[in-house]
N, C-alpha and C positions, 0 to 999 in steps of 0.2 A: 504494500500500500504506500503510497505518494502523500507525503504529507500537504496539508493543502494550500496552495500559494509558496510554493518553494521560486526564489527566481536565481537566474543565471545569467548573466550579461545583459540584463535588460531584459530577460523572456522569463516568465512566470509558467511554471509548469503545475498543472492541477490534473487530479482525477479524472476521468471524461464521469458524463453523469446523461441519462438516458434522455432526460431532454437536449444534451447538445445533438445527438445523432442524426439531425436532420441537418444541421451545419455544416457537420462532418461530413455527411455524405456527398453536400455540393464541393464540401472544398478538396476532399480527394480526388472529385472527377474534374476538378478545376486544374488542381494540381497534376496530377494525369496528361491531362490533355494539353497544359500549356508548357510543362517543365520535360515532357516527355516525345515531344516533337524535335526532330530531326536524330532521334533513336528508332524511332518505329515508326510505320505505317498507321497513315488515319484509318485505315480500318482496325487493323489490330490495337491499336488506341480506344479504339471503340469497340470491339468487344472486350477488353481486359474490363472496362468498366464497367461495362454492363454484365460481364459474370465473373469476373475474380477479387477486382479491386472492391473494396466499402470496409464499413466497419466490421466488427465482429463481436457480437454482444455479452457473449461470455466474457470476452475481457474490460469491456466497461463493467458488465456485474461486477467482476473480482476487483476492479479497482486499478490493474495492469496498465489502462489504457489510458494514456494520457491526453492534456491537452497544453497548448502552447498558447501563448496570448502575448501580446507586446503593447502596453500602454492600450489594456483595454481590450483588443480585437485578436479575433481568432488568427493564429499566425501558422499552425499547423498540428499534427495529431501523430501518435505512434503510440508504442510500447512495447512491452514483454511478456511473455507467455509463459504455463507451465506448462498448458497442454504441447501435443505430438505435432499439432499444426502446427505449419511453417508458413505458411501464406493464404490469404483468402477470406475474405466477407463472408458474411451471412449466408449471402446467394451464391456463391463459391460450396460444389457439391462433393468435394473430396477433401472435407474437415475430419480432423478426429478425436474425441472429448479424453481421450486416452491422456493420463498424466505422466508429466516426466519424472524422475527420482533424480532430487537434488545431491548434488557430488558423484553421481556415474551419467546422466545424461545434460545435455548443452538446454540451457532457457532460452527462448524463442525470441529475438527482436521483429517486433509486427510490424508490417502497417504504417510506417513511417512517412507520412506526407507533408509537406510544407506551402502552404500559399503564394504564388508566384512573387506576388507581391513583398514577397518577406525573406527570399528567396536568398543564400549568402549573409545570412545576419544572426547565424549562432542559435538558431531554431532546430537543426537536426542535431548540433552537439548538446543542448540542453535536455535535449527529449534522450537522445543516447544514455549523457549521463544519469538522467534522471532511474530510467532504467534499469541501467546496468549497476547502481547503487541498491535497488530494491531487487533485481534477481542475487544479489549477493547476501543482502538479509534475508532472503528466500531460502539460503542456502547451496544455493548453484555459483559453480566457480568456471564457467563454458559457457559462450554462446553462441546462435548459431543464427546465421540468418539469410534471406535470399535476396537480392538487390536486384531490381529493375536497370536494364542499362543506364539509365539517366540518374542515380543513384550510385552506380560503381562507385565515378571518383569520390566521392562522400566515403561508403565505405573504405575507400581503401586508406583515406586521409585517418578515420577514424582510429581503422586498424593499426595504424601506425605509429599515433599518437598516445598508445595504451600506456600507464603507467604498471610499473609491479604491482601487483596484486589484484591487476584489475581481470575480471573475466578472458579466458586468454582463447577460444579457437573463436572463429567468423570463416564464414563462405560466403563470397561473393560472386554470384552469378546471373544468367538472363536470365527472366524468365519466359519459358516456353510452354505455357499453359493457351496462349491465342489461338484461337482456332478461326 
């Protein structure tokens, strides 16, 4: 759990909470569609949205799923998982409620979206950190996660950036769910 109103460079990281999900869900396909152009094709842009990308509401239940805000406005959304899923919304049909076990399996970085708008302003390190602090009081010392091409260099900035003791495996790769 996130404690509430934590900020980080100016970005204020909170629990997501069931009435933002309708927010969230414009700003993922906002973010999608504007941050993830000249990686993919506007088609496959447009079905990742329409069936893989969105929230996932099990992890707002548990509290995982973050939000980001900067003076006020939604800035972007992510988190951490315990469950087996590695990627996928609601409407994303190959979830799985299966839990992980802390200290032999990797915690899930989700869902990591940013607002064009906010785009390069310490938004996806805040949500990381925020994260990757609470899978660690989770008990998980691995994490694992999957990156949209437009996301790589973020990850890989991320991964590199890791201090000792911080969660130590990451995958970063495409994804090839579009059909």
């Amino acid at each position: 759990m996130i404690m509430s109103g934590t900020t980080t460079g100016g970005v204020t990281i909170r629990a997501a909470r069931r009435e933002d999900i309708p927010a969230l869900e414009q700003l993922i396909a906002t973010s999608a569609a504007t941050l993830g152009q000249g990686f993919y094709a506007p088609d496959a842009l447009a079905s990742a949205i329409r069936t893989i990308f969105g929230v996932d509401t099990d992890l707002v239940d548990d509290g995982s799923y973050l939000v980001a805000e900067i003076d006020g406005a939604l800035a972007g959304c992510g988190g951490w998982s315990r469950f087996a899923t590695l990627f996928g919304g609601d409407r994303y049909a190959d979830r799985s409620a299966a839990q992980l076990v802390p200290g032999q399996d990797a915690a899930r970085i989700r869902a990591m979206f940013t607002a064009p708008g906010f785009a390069r302003r310490g938004v996806g390190s805040a949500i990381m950190a925020a994260s990757e602090a609470a899978a660690r009081k989770a008990g998980f010392d691995k994490l694992a996660l999957m990156a949209t091409l437009s996301g790589v260099p973020f990850t890989k900035a991320t991964a590199s950036s890791r201090s000792p003791g911080s969660p130590s495996t990451r995958t970063g790769s495409r994804f090839r769910s579009c059909r």
